[in-house]
C-alpha positions as CSV (number, residue, x, y, z in Angstrom):
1,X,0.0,0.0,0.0
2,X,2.7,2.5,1.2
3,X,4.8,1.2,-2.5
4,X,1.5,1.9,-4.6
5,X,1.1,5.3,-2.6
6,X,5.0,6.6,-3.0
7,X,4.4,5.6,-7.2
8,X,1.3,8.1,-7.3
9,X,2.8,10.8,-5.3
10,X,6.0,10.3,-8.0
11,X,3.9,10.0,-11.1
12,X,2.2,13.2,-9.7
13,X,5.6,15.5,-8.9
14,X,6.7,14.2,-12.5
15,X,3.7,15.2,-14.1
16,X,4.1,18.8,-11.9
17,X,8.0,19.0,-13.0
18,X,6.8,18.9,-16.3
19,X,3.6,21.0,-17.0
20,X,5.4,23.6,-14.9
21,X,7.4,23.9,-18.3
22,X,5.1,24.5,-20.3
23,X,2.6,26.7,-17.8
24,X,2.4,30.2,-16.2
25,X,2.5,32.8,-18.5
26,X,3.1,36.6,-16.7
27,X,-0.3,38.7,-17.3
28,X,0.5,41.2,-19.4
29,X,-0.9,44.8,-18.2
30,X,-2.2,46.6,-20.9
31,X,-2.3,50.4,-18.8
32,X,0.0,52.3,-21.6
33,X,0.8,49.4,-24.1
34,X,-0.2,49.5,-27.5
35,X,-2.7,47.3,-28.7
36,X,-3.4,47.0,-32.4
37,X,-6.7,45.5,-33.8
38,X,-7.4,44.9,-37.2
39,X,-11.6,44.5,-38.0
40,X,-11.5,47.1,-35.5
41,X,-14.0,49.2,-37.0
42,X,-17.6,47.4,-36.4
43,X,-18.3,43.8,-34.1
44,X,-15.9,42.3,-32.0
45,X,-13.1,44.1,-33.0
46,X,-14.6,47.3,-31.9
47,X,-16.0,45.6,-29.0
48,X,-12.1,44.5,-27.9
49,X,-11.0,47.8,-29.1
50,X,-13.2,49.3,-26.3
51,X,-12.3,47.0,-23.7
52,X,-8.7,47.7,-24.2
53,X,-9.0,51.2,-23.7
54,X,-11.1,50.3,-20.9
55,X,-8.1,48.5,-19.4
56,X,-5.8,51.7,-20.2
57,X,-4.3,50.8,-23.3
58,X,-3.6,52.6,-25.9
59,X,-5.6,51.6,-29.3
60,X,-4.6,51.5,-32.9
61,X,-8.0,49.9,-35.6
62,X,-7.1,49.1,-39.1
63,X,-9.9,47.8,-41.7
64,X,-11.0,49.2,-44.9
65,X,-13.6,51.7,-44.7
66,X,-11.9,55.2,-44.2
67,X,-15.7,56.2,-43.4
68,X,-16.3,53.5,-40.6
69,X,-13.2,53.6,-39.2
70,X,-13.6,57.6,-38.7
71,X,-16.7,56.9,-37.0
72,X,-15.5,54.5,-35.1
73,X,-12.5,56.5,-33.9
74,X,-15.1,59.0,-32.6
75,X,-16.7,56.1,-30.0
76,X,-13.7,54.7,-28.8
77,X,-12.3,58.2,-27.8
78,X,-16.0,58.4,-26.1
79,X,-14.8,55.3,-24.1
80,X,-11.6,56.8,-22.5
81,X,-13.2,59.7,-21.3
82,X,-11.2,61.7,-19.0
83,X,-8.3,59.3,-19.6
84,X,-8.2,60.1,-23.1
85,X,-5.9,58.9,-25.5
86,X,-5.7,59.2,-29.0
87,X,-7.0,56.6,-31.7
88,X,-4.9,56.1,-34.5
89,X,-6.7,54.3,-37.2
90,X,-5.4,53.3,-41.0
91,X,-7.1,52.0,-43.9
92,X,-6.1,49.2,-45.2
93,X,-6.6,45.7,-46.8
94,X,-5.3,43.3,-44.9
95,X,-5.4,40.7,-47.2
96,X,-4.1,42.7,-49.8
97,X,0.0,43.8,-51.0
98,X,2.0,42.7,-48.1
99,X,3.8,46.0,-48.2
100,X,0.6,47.9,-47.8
101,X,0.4,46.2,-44.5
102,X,3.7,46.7,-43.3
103,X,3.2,50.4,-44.3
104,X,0.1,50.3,-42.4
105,X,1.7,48.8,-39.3
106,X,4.5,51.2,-39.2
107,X,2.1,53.6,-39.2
108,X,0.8,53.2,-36.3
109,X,3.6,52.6,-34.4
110,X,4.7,55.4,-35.8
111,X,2.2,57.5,-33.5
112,X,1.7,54.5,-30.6
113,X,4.8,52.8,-30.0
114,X,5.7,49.1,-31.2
115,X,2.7,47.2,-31.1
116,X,2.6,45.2,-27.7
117,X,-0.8,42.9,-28.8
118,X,-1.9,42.2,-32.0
119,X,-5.6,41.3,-32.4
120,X,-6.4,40.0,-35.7
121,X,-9.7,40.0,-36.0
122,X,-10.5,41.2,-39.8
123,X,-12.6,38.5,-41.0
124,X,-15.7,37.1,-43.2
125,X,-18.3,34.6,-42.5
126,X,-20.2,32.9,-46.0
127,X,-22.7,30.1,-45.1
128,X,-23.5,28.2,-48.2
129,X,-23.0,24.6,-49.3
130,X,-20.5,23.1,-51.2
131,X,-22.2,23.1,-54.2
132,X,-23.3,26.9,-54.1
133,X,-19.9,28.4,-52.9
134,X,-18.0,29.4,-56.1
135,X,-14.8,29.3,-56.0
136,X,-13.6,32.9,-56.3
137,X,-15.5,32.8,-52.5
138,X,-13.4,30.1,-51.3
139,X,-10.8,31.9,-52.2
140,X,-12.0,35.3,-50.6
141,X,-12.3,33.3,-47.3
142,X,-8.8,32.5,-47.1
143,X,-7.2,35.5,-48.1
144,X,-9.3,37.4,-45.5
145,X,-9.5,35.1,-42.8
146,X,-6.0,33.5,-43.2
147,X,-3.8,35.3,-45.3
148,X,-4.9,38.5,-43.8
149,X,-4.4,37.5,-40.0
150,X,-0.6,35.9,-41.4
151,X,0.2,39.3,-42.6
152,X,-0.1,41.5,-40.1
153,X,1.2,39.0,-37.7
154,X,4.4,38.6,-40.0
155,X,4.7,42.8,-40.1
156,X,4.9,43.4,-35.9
157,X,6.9,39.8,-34.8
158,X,10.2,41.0,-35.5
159,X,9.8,44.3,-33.2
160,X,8.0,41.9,-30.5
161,X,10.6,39.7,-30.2
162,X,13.5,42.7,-30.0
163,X,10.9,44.2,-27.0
164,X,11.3,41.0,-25.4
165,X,7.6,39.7,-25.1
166,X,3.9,40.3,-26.5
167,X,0.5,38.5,-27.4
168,X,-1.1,37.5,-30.2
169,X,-4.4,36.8,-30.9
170,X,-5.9,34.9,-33.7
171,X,-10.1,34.8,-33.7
172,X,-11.2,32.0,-34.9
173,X,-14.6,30.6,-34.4
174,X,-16.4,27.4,-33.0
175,X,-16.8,26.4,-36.6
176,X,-13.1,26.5,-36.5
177,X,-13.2,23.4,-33.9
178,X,-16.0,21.3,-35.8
179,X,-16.9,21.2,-39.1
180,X,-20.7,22.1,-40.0
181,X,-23.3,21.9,-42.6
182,X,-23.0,25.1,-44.9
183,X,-19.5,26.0,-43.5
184,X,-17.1,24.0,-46.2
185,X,-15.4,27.4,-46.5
186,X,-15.4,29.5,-43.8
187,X,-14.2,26.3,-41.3
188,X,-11.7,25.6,-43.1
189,X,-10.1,29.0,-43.3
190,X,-10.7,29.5,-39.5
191,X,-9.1,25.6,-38.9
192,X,-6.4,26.6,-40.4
193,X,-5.9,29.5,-38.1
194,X,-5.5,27.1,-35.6
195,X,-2.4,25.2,-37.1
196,X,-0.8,28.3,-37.3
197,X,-1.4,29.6,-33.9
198,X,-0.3,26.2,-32.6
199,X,2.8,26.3,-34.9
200,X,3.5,29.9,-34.0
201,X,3.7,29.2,-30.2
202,X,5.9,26.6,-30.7
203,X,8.4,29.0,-32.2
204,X,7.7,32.6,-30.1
205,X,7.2,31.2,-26.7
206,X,11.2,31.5,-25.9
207,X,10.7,35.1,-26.9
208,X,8.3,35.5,-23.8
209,X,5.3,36.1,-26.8
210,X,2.0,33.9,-25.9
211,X,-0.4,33.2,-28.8
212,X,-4.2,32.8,-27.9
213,X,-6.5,31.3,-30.7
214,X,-10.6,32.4,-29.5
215,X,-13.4,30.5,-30.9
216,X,-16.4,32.4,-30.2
217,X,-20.2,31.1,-30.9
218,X,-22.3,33.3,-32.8
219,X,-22.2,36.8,-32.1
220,X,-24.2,39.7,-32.8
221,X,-22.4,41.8,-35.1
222,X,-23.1,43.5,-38.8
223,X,-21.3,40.5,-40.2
224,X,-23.3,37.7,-38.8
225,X,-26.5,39.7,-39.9
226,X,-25.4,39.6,-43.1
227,X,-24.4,36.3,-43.1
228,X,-27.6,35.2,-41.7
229,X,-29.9,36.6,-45.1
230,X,-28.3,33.9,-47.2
231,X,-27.2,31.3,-44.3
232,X,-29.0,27.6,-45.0
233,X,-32.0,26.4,-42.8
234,X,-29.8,23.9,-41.9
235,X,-26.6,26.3,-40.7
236,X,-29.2,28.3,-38.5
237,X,-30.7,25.6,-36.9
238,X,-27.2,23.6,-36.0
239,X,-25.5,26.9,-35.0
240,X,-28.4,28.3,-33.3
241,X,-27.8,25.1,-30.5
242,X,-24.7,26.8,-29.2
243,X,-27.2,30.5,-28.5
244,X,-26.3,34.1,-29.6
245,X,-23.8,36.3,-27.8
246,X,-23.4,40.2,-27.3
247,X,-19.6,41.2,-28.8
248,X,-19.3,43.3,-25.5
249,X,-19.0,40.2,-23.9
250,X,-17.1,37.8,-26.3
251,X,-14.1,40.7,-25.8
252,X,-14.2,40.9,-22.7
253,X,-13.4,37.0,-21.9
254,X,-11.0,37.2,-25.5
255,X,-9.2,39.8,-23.6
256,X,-8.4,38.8,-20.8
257,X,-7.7,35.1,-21.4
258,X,-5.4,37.2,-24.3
259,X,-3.3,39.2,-21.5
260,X,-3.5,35.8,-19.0
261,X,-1.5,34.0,-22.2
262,X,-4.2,31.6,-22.8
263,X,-3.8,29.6,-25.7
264,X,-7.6,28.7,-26.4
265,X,-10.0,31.5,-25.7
266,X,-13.6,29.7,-25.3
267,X,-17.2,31.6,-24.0
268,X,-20.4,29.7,-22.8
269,X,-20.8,26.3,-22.0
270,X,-20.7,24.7,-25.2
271,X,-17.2,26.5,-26.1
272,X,-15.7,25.0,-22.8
273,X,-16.4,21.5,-24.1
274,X,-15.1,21.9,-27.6
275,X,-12.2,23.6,-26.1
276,X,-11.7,20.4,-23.9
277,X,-13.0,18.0,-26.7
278,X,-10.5,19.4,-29.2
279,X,-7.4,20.4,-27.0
280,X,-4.6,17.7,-29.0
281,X,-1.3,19.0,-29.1
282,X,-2.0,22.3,-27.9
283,X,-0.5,24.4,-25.1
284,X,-1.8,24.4,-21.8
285,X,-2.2,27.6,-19.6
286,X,-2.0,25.7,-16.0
287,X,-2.2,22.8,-14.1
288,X,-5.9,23.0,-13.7
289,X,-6.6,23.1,-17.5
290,X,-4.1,20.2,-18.0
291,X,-5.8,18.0,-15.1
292,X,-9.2,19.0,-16.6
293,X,-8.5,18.2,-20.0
294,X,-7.3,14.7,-19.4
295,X,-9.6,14.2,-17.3
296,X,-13.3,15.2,-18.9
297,X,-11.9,14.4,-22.7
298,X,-13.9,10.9,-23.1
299,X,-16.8,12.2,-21.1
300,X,-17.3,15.0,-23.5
301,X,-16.2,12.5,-26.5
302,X,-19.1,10.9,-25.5
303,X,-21.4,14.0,-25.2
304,X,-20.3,14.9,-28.8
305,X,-22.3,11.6,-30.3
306,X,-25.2,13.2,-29.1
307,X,-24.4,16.5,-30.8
308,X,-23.6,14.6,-33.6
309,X,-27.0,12.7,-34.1
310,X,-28.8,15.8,-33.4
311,X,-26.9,17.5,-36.7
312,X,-27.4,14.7,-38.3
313,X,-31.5,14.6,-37.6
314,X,-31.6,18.2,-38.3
315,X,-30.3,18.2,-41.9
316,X,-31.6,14.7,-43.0
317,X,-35.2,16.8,-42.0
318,X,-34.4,19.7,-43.8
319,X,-33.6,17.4,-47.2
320,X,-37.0,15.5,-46.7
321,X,-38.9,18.5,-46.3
322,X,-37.3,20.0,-49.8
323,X,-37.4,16.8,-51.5
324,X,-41.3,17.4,-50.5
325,X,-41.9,20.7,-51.1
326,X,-40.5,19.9,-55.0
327,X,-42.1,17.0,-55.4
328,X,-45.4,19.5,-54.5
329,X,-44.9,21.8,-56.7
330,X,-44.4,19.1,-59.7
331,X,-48.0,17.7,-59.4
């Protein structure tokens, strides 16, 4: 008994010794840092853009709309109120000439300092199926999505690791953790966010720079209004299990799981077991999350079969009551 109970108490120090490696980021304070957020003109970019200057930060949008990025300039400066500081905004096309970027990034640090946390959060989201999505849109979605979130990461890494340390954040979405109906696109350009983010850490992390990919649920924002006109029954009614979120509160957990060096950023309940479900390879933020992933990963393996059948009812449904609404209208 005393043998068996000296093994577990060694397995466990081992297990300590090494998670303690790859654990414990410092928080990063954002009172005076810069924090630049691309998408930061409308949805949850403006959302974090607010939150950061909540937090004392000082705020740099990029996007493409000279217009909504004026307009936006003009609320966020409403945010700091006595505390204010300057917005610097810049339009450009993230996804466009690389040098344009860089431009655009110098830029601002030009008038804030070298960026401190980069928020790439410029992004589209095109529900159709396989079939309807041409491929000029599949190709859009990348660009944006991927592409765009690559090249503004490659323009401030250099400068981050001279200062010695920063965060970056990638948002993703939950359809970046499971593939759904409608989403043959968009999931796949915010999946492979994820191999990059993963990837990235890997390579940054000596340089005291964390990486935190967020997968948010659906959130009310202009985007995901206009994505809903053309969206399938199908997408609406498997995305609609997971609820719809205010972007005021999707920052607010993005940032500060961002400045805690989180890897995977996760809100409600659903996004806690995906992020559990689908950890693999990726970094872990502390013991608890470590302990907690190995042990609730079958349980919520188990759960998912569930999900699964439910999707799976939902657009079998959906076909039979087309394949009867046609066969209507032929008679």
């Amino acid at each position: 008994m005393l043998l068996e109970l000296f093994l577990l108490l060694c397995l466990i120090g081992i297990f300590k010794f090494v998670i303690s490696w790859l654990v414990s980021p410092q928080v990063l304070k954002l009172d005076g840092k810069h924090v630049l957020i691309t998408g930061g003109s409308s949805g949850i970019g403006k959302a974090m853009a607010k939150e950061a200057i909540r937090r004392g930060a000082v705020v740099s949008i990029m996007a493409r709309n000279i217009t909504k990025l004026e307009a936006a300039k003009v609320d966020l400066e409403k945010v700091a109120g006595n505390n204010f500081k300057p917005v610097c905004i810049v339009s450009v096309d993230v996804a466009g000439d690389y040098e344009e970027v860089q431009k655009a990034v110098q830029k601002t640090e030009d008038k804030q300092g070298p960026v401190n946390m980069l928020i790439n959060c410029a992004g589209i989201g095109v529900a159709k199926t396989f079939e309807d999505l041409k491929i000029d849109e599949f190709k859009k979605l990348m660009n944006l999505n991927y592409f765009g979130s690559v090249q503004t990461t490659k323009a401030v890494i250099s400068k981050m690791k001279e200062q010695g340390g920063g965060r970056i954040v990638f948002i993703s979405s939950q359809a970046g953790q499971l593939g759904l109906f409608g989403y043959t696109g968009y999931a796949a350009s915010k999946f492979a966010l994820r191999g990059l983010a993963e990837s990235l850490q890997m390579e940054v992390r000596p340089y005291n720079i964390y990486v935190t990919v967020a997968h948010p649920p659906d959130t009310e924002t202009p985007g995901f209004e206009e994505e809903e006109r053309n969206k399938p029954e199908e997408t609406k009614l498997i995305s609609g299990t997971s609820g719809l979120f205010k972007p005021e509160a999707v920052a607010k957990q993005i940032l500060q799981d961002s400045v805690n060096g989180r890897f995977c950023s996760y809100i409600g309940l659903d996004g806690w077991m995906l992020a559990n479900i689908t950890c693999g390879m990726s970094p872990v933020h502390s013991m608890c999350d470590a302990i907690q992933q190995v042990l609730t990963v079958s349980v919520f393996r188990l759960i998912s079969f569930f999900y699964l059948c439910h999707f799976t009812r939902i657009v079998r449904k959906c076909k039979a009551k087309r394949d009867k609404e046609q066969k209507e209208k032929m008679e």
